[in-house]
PDB file with SEQRES, HELIX, SHEET and CRYST1 records, atoms N, CA, C and O in Angstrom:
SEQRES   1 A   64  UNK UNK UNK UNK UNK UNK UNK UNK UNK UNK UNK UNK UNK          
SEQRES   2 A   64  UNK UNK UNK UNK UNK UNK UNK UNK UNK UNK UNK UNK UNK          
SEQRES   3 A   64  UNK UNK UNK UNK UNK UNK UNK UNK UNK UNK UNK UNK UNK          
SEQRES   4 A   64  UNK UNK UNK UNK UNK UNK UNK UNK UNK UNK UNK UNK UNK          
SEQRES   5 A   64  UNK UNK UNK UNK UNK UNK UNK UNK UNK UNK UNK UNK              
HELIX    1 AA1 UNK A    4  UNK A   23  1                                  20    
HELIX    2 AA2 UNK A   26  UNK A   35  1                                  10    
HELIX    3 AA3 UNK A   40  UNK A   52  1                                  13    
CRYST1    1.000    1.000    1.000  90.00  90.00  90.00 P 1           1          
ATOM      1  N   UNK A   1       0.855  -1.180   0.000  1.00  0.00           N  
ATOM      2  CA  UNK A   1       0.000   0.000   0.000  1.00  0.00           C  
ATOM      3  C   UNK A   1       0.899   1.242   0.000  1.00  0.00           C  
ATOM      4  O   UNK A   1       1.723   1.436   0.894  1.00  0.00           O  
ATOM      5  N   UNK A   2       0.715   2.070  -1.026  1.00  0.00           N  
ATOM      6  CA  UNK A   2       1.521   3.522  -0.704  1.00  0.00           C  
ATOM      7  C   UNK A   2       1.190   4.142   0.348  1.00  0.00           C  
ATOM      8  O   UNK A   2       0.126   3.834   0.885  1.00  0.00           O  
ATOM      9  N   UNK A   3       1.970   5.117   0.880  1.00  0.00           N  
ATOM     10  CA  UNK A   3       2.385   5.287   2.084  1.00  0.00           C  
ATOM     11  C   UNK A   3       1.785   7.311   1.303  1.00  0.00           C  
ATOM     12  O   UNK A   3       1.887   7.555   0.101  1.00  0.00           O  
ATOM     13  N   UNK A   4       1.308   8.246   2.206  1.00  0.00           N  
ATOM     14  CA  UNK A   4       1.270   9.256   1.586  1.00  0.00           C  
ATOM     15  C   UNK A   4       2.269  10.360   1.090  1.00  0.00           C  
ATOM     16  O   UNK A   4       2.124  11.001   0.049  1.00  0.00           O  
ATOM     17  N   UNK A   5       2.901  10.441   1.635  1.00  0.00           N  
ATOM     18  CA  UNK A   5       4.469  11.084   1.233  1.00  0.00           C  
ATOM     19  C   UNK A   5       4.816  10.223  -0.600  1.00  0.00           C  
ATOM     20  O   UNK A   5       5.135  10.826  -1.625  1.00  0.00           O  
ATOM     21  N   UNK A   6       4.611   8.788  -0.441  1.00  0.00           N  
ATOM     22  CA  UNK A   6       4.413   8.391  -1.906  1.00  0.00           C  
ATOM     23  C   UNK A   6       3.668   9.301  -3.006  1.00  0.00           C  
ATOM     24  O   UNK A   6       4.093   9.844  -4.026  1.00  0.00           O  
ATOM     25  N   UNK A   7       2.044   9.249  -2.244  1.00  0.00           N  
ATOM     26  CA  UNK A   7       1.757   9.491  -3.405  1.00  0.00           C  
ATOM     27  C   UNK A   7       1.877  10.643  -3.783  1.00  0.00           C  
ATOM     28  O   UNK A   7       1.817  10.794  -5.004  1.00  0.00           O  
ATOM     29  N   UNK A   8       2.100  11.964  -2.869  1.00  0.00           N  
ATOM     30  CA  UNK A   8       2.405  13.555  -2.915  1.00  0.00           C  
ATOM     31  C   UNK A   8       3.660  13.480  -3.785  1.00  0.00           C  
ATOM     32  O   UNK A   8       3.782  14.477  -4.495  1.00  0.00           O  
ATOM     33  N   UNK A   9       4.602  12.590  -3.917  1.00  0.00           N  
ATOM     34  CA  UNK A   9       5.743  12.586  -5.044  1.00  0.00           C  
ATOM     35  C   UNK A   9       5.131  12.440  -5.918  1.00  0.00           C  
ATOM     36  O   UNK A   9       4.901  13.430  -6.611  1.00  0.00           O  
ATOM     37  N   UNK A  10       4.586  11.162  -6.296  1.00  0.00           N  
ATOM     38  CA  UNK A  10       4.034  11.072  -7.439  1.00  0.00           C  
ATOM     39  C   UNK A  10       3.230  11.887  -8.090  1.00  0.00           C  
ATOM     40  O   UNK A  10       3.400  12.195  -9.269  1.00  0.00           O  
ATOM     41  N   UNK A  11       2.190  12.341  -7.286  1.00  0.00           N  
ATOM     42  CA  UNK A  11       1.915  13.836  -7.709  1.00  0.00           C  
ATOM     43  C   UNK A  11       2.206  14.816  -8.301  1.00  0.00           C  
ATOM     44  O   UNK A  11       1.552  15.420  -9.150  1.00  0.00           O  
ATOM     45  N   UNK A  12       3.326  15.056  -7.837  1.00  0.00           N  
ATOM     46  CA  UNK A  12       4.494  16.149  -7.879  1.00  0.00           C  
ATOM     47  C   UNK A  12       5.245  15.916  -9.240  1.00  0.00           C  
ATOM     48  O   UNK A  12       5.180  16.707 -10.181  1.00  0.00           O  
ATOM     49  N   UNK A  13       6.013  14.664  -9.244  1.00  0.00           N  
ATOM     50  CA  UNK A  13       6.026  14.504 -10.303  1.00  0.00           C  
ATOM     51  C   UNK A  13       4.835  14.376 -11.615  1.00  0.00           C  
ATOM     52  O   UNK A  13       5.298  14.868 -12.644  1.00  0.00           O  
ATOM     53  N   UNK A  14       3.803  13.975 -11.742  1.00  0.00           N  
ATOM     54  CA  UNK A  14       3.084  14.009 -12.799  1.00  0.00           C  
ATOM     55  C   UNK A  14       2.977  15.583 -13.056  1.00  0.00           C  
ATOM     56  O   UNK A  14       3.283  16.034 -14.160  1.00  0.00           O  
ATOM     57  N   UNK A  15       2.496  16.489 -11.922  1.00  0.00           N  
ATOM     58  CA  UNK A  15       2.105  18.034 -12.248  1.00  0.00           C  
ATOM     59  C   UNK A  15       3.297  18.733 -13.191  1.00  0.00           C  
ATOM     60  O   UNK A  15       3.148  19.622 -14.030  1.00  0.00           O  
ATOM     61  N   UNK A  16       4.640  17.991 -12.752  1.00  0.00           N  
ATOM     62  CA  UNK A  16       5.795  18.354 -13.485  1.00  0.00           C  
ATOM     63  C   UNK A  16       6.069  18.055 -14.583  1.00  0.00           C  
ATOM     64  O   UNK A  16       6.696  18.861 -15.271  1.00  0.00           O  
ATOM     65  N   UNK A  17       5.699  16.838 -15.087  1.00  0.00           N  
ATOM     66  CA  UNK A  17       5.864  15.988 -16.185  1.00  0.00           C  
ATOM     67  C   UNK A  17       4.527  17.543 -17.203  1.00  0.00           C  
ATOM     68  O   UNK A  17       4.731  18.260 -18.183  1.00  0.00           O  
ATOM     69  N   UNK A  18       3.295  17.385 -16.248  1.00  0.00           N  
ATOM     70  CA  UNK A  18       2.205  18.003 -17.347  1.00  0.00           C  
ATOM     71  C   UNK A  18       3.029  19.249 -17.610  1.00  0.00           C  
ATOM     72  O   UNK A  18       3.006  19.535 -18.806  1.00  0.00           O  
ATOM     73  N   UNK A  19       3.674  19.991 -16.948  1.00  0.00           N  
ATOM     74  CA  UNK A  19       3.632  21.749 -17.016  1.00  0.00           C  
ATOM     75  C   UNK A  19       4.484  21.515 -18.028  1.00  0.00           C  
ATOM     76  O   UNK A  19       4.376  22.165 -19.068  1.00  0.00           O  
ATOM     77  N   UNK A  20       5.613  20.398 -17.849  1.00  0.00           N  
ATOM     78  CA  UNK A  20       7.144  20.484 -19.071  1.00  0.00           C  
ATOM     79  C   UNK A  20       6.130  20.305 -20.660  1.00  0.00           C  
ATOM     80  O   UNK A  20       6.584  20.546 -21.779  1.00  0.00           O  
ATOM     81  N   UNK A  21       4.980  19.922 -20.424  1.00  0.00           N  
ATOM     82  CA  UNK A  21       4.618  19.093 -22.114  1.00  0.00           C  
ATOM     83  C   UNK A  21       3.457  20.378 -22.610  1.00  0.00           C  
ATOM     84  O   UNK A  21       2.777  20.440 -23.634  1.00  0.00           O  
ATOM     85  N   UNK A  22       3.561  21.447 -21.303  1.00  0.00           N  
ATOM     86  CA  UNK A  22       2.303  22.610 -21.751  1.00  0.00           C  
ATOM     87  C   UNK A  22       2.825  23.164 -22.542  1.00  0.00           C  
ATOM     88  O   UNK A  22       2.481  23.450 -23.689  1.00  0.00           O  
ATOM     89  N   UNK A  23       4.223  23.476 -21.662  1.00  0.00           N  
ATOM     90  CA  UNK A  23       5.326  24.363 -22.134  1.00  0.00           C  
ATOM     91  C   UNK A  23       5.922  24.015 -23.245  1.00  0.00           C  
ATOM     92  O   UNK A  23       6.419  24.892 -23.951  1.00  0.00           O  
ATOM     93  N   UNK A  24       5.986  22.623 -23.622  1.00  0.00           N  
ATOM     94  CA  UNK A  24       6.602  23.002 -25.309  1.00  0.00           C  
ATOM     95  C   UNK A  24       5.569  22.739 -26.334  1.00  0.00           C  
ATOM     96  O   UNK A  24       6.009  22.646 -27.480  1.00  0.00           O  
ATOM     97  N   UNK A  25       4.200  22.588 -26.166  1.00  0.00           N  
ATOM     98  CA  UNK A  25       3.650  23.152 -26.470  1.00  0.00           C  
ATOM     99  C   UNK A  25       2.894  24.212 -27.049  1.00  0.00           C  
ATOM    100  O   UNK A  25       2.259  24.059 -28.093  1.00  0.00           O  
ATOM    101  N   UNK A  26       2.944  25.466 -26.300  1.00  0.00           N  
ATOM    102  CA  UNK A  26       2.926  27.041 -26.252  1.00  0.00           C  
ATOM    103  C   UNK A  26       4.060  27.014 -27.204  1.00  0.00           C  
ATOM    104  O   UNK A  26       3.807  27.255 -28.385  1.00  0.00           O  
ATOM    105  N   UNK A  27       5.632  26.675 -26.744  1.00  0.00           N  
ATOM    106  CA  UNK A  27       6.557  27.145 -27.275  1.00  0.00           C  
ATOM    107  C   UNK A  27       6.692  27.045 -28.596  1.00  0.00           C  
ATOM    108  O   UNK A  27       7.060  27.825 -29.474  1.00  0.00           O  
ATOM    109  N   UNK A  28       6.293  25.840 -28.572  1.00  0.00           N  
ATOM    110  CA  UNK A  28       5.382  25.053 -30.842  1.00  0.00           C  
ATOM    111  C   UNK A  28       5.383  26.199 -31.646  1.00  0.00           C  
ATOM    112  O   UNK A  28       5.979  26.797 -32.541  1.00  0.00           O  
ATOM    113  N   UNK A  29       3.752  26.219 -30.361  1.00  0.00           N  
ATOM    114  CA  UNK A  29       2.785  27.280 -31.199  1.00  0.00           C  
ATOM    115  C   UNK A  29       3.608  28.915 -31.034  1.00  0.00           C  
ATOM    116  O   UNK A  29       3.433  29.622 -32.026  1.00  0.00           O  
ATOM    117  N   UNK A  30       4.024  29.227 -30.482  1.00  0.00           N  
ATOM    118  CA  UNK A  30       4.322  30.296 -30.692  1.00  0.00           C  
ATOM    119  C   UNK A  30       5.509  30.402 -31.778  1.00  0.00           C  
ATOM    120  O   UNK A  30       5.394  31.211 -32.699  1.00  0.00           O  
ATOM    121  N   UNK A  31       6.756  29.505 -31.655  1.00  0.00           N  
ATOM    122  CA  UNK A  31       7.176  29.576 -32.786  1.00  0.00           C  
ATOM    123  C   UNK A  31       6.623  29.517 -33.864  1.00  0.00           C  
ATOM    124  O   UNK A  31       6.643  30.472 -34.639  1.00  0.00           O  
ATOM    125  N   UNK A  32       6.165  28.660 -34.066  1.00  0.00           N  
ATOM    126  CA  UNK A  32       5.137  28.446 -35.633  1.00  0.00           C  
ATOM    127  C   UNK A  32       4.549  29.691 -36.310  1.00  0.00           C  
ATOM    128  O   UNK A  32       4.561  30.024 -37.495  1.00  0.00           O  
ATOM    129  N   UNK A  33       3.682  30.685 -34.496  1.00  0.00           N  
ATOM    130  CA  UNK A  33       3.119  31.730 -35.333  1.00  0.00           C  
ATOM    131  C   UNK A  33       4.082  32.521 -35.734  1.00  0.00           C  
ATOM    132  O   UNK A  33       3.662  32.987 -36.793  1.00  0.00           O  
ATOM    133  N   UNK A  34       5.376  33.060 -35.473  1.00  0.00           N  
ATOM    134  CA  UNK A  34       6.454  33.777 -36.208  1.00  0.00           C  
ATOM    135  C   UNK A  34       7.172  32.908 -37.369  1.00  0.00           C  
ATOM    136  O   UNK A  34       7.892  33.431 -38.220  1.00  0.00           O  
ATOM    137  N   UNK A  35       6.942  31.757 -37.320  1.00  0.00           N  
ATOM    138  CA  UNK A  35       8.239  30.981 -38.320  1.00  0.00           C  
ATOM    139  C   UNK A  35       7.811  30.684 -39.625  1.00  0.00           C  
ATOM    140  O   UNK A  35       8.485  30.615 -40.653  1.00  0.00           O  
ATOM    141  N   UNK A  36       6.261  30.470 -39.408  1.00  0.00           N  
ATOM    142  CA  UNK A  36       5.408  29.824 -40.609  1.00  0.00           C  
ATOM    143  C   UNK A  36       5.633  30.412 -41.820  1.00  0.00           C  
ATOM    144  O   UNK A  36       5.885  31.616 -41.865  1.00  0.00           O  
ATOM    145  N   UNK A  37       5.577  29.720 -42.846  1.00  0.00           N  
ATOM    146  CA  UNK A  37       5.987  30.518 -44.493  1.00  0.00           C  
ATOM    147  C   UNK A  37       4.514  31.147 -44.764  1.00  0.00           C  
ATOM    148  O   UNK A  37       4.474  32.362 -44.959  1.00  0.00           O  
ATOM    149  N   UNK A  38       3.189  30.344 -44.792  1.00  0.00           N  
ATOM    150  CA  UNK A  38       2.268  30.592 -44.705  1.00  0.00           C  
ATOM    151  C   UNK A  38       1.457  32.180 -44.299  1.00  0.00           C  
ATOM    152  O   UNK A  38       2.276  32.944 -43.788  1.00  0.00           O  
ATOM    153  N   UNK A  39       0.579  32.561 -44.379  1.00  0.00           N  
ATOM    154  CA  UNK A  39       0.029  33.438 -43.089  1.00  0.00           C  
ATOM    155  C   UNK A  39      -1.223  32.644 -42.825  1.00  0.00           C  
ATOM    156  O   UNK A  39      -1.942  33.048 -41.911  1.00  0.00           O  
ATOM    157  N   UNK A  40      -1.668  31.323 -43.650  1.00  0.00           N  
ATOM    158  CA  UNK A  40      -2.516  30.676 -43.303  1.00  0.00           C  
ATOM    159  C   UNK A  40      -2.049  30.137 -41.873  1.00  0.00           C  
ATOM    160  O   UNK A  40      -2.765  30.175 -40.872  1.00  0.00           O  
ATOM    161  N   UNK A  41      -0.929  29.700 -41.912  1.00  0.00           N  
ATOM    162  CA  UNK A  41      -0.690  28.681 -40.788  1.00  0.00           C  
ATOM    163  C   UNK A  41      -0.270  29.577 -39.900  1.00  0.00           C  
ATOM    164  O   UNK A  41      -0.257  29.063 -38.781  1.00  0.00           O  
ATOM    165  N   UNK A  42       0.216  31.117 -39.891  1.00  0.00           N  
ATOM    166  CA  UNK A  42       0.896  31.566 -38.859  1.00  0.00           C  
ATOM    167  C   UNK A  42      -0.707  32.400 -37.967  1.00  0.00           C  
ATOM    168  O   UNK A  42      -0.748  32.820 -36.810  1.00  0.00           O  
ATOM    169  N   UNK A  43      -1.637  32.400 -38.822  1.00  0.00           N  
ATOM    170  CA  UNK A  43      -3.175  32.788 -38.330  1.00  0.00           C  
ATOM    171  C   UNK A  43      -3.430  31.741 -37.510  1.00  0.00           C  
ATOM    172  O   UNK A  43      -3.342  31.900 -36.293  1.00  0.00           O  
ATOM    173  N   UNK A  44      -3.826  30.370 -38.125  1.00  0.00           N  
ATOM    174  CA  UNK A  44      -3.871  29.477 -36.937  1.00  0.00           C  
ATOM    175  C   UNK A  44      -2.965  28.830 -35.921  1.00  0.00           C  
ATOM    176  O   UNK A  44      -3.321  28.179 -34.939  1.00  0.00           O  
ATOM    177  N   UNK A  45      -2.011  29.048 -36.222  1.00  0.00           N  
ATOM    178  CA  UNK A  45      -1.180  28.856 -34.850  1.00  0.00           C  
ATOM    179  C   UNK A  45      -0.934  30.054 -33.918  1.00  0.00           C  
ATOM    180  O   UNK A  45      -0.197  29.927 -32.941  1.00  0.00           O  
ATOM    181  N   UNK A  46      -1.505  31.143 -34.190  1.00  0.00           N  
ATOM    182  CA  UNK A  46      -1.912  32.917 -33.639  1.00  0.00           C  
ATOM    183  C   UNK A  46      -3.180  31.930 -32.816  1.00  0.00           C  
ATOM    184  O   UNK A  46      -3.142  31.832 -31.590  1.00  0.00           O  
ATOM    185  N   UNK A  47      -4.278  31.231 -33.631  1.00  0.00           N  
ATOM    186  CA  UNK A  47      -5.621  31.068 -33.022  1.00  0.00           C  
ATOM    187  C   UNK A  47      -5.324  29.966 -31.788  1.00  0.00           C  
ATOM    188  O   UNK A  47      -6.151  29.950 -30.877  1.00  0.00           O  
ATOM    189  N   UNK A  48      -4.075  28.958 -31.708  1.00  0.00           N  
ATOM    190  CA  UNK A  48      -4.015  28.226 -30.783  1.00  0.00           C  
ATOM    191  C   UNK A  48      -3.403  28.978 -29.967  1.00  0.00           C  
ATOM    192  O   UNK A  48      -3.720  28.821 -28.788  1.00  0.00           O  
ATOM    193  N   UNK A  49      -2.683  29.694 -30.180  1.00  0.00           N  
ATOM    194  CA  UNK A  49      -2.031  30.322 -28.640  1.00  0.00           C  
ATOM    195  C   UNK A  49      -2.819  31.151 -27.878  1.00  0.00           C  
ATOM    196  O   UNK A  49      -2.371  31.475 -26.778  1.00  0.00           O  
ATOM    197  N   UNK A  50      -4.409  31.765 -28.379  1.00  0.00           N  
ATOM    198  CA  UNK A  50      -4.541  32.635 -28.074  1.00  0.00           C  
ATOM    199  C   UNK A  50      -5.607  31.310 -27.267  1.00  0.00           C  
ATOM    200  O   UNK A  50      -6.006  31.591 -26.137  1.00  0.00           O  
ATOM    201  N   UNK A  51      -5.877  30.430 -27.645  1.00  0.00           N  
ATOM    202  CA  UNK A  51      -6.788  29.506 -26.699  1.00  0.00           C  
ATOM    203  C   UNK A  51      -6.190  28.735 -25.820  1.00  0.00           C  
ATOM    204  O   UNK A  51      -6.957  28.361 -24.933  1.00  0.00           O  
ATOM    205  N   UNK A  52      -4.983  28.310 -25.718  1.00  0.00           N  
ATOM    206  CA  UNK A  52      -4.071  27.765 -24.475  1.00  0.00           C  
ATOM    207  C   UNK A  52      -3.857  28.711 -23.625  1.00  0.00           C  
ATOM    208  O   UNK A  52      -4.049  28.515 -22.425  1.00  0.00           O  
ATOM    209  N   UNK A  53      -3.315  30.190 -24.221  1.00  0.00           N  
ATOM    210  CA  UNK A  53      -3.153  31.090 -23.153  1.00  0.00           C  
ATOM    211  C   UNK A  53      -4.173  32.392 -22.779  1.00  0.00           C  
ATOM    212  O   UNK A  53      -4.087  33.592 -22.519  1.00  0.00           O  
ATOM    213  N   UNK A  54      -5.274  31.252 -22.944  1.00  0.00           N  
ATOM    214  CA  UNK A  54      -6.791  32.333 -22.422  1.00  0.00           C  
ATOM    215  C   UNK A  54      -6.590  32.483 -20.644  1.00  0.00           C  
ATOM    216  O   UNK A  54      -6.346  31.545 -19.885  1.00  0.00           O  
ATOM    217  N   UNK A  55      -6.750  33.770 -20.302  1.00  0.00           N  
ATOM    218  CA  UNK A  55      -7.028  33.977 -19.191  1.00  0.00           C  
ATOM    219  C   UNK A  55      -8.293  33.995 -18.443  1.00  0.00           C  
ATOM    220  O   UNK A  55      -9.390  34.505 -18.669  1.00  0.00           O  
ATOM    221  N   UNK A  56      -7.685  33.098 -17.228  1.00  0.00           N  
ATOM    222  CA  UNK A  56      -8.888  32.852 -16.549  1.00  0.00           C  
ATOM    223  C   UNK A  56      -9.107  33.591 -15.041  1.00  0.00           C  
ATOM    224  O   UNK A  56      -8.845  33.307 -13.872  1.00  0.00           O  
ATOM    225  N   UNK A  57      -9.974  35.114 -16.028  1.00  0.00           N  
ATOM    226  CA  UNK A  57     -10.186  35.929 -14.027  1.00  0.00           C  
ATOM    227  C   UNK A  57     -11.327  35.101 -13.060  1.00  0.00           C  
ATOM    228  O   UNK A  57     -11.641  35.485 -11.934  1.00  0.00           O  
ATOM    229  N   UNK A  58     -11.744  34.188 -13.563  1.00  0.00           N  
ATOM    230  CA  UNK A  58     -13.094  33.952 -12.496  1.00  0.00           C  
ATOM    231  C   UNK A  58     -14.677  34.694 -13.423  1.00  0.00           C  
ATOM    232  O   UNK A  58     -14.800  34.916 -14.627  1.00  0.00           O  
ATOM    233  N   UNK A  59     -15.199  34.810 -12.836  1.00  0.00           N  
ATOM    234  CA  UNK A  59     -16.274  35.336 -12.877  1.00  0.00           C  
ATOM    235  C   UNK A  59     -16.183  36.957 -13.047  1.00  0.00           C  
ATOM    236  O   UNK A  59     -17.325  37.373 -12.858  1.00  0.00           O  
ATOM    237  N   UNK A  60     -15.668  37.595 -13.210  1.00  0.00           N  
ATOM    238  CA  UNK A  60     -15.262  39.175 -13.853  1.00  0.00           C  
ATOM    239  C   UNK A  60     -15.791  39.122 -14.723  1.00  0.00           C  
ATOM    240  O   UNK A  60     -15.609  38.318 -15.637  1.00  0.00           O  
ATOM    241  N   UNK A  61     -16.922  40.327 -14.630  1.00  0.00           N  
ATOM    242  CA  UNK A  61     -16.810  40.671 -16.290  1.00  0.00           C  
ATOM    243  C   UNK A  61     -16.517  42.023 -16.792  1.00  0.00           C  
ATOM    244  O   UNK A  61     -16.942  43.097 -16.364  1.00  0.00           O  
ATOM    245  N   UNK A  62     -15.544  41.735 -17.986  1.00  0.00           N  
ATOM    246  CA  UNK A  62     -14.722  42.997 -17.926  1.00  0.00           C  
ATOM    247  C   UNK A  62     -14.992  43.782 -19.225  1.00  0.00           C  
ATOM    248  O   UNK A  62     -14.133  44.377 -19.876  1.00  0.00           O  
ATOM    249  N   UNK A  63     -16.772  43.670 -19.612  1.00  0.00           N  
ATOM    250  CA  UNK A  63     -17.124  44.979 -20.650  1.00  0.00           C  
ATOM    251  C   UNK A  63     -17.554  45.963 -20.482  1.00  0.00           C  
ATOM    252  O   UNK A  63     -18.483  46.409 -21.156  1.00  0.00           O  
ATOM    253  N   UNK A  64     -16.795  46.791 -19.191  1.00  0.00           N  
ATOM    254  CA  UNK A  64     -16.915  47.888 -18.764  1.00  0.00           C  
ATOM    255  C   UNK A  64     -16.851  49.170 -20.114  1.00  0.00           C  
ATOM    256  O   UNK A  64     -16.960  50.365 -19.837  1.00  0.00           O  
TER     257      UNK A  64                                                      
END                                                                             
């Protein structure tokens, strides 16, 4: 039976494993949107970054 200190590593590690695979990810897409020969492809890889790195205030609404 794991012991809890186990599974808080394991944890730890998976949250780490996810953030390293967000991050090159983003990093893809953001290269792509400057690198692309295209402007087809540098539009949609503009449209993925702008949906991975949507900000999330909560419940704000900000059409003041």
């Amino acid at each position: 039976m794991p012991t809890l200190s186990g599974l808080i590593h394991d944890g730890a590690v998976l949250t780490g494993a996810a953030s390293t695979l967000y991050t090159l990810i983003v990093t893809t897409a953001a290269l792509t949107a400057l690198l692309a020969r295209t402007p087809a492809r540098r539009r949609d890889a503009q449209q993925v970054l702008k949906i991975l790195l949507r900000r999330r205030d909560g419940n704000h609404d900000h059409r003041t």
